[in-house]
N, C-alpha and C positions, 0 to 999 in steps of 0.2 A: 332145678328139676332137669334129668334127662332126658334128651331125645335118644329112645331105641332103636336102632333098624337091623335087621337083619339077612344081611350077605349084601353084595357087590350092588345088587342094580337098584335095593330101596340106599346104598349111599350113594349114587349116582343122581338120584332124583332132588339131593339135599341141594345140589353144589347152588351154589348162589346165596344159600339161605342163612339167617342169622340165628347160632343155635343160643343165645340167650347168656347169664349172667348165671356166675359161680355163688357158692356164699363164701362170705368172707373170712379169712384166716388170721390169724394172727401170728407177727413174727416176733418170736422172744428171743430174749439173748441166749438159751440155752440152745434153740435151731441155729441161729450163727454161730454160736461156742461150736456145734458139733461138723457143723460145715467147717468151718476155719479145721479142726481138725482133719477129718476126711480129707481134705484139699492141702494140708500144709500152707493155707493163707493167715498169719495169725497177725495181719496189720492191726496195728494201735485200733485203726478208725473204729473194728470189727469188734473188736474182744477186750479192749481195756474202758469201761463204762465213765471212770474217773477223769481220762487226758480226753476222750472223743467228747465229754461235756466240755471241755475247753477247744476243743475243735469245732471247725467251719460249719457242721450240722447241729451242735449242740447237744448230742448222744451219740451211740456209736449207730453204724449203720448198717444192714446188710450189704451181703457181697453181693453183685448183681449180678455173677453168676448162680448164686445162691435164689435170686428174686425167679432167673431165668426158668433153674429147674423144679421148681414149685408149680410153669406150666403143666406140666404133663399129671399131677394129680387133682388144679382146677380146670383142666380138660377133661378128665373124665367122669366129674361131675356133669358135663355137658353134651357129651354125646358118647355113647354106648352101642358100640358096632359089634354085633353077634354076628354068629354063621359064616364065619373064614375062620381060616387054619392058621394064619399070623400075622401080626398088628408090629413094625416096626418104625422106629423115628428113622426120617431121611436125613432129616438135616433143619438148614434155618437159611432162609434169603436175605434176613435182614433181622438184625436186632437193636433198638436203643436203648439207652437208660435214661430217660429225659428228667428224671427227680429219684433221689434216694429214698432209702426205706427204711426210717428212722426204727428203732429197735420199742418194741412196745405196737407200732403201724398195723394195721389189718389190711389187707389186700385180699384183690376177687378178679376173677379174669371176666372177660364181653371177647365174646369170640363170633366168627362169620365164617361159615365153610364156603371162602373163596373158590375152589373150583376143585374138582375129581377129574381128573384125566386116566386113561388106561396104559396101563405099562403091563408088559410079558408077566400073566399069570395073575394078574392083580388090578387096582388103584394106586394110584398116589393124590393123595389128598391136599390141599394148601387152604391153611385154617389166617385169617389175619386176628391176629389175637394184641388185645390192649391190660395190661395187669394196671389196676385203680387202687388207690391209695385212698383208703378211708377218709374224706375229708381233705382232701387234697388237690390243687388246682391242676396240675400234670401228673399223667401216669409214672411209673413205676418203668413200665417198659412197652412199648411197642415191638410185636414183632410175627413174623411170616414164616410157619413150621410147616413141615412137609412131614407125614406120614403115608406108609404103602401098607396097604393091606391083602393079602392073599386068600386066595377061595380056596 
């Protein structure tokens, strides 16, 4: 479920707070079939179902940057910021893979709007975000997104 707020100063009142849990997705080989395309990444691990059952995971795996950019759509099941003129990514301060994402896996983001600071014309947001692995003793990924938003 999302949290709505609408313009700069009801997401200002967020910062600290923990906006809740995603639902969970599921990664098929055909979302990495098409990643590995789009990227030109077409390692064995990713796309050949046959040799990665014989490799180190036991099926093939998502790409993690694959896992990464799946944030930004179980983000905004999570929070829904209306009334500004434009919502862009900054960046990332940190990102791990601490466990792969076995092909078949469902994952869901647990996000915390670590803090809203003001920058010329806007916010910038810093969200600490964990993607969980269905069943899974470590995540997927840890990691610290920056988005700015403008009034």
């Amino acid at each position: 479920m999302s949290i709505t707020v609408n313009g700069i100063d009801e997401l200002k009142k967020l910062a600290g707070s923990d906006l809740g849990t995603s639902e969970w997705i599921e990664v098929t080989q055909e979302r990495i079939n098409t990643f590995a395309d789009a990227t030109g990444d077409h390692q064995w691990i990713h796309v050949d179902p046959e040799k990665a059952a014989e490799g180190p995971f036991g099926a093939p795996i998502a790409h993690g940057y694959l896992t990464l950019s799946l944030f930004i759509p179980l983000f905004t099941e999570l929070l829904d910021v209306q009334g500004v003129t434009t919502k862009v990514n900054y960046g990332l301060n940190k990102v791990r893979f601490p466990s792969p994402v076995k092909v078949g896996s469902k994952i869901r983001l647990v996000g915390r709007l670590a803090d809203v600071e003001e920058v010329p014309g806007g916010v910038q947001i810093t969200v600490d975000g964990t993607i969980e692995i269905e069943g899974a003793p470590k995540p997927a990924a840890v990691l610290q997104s920056l988005s700015r938003f403008y009034g």
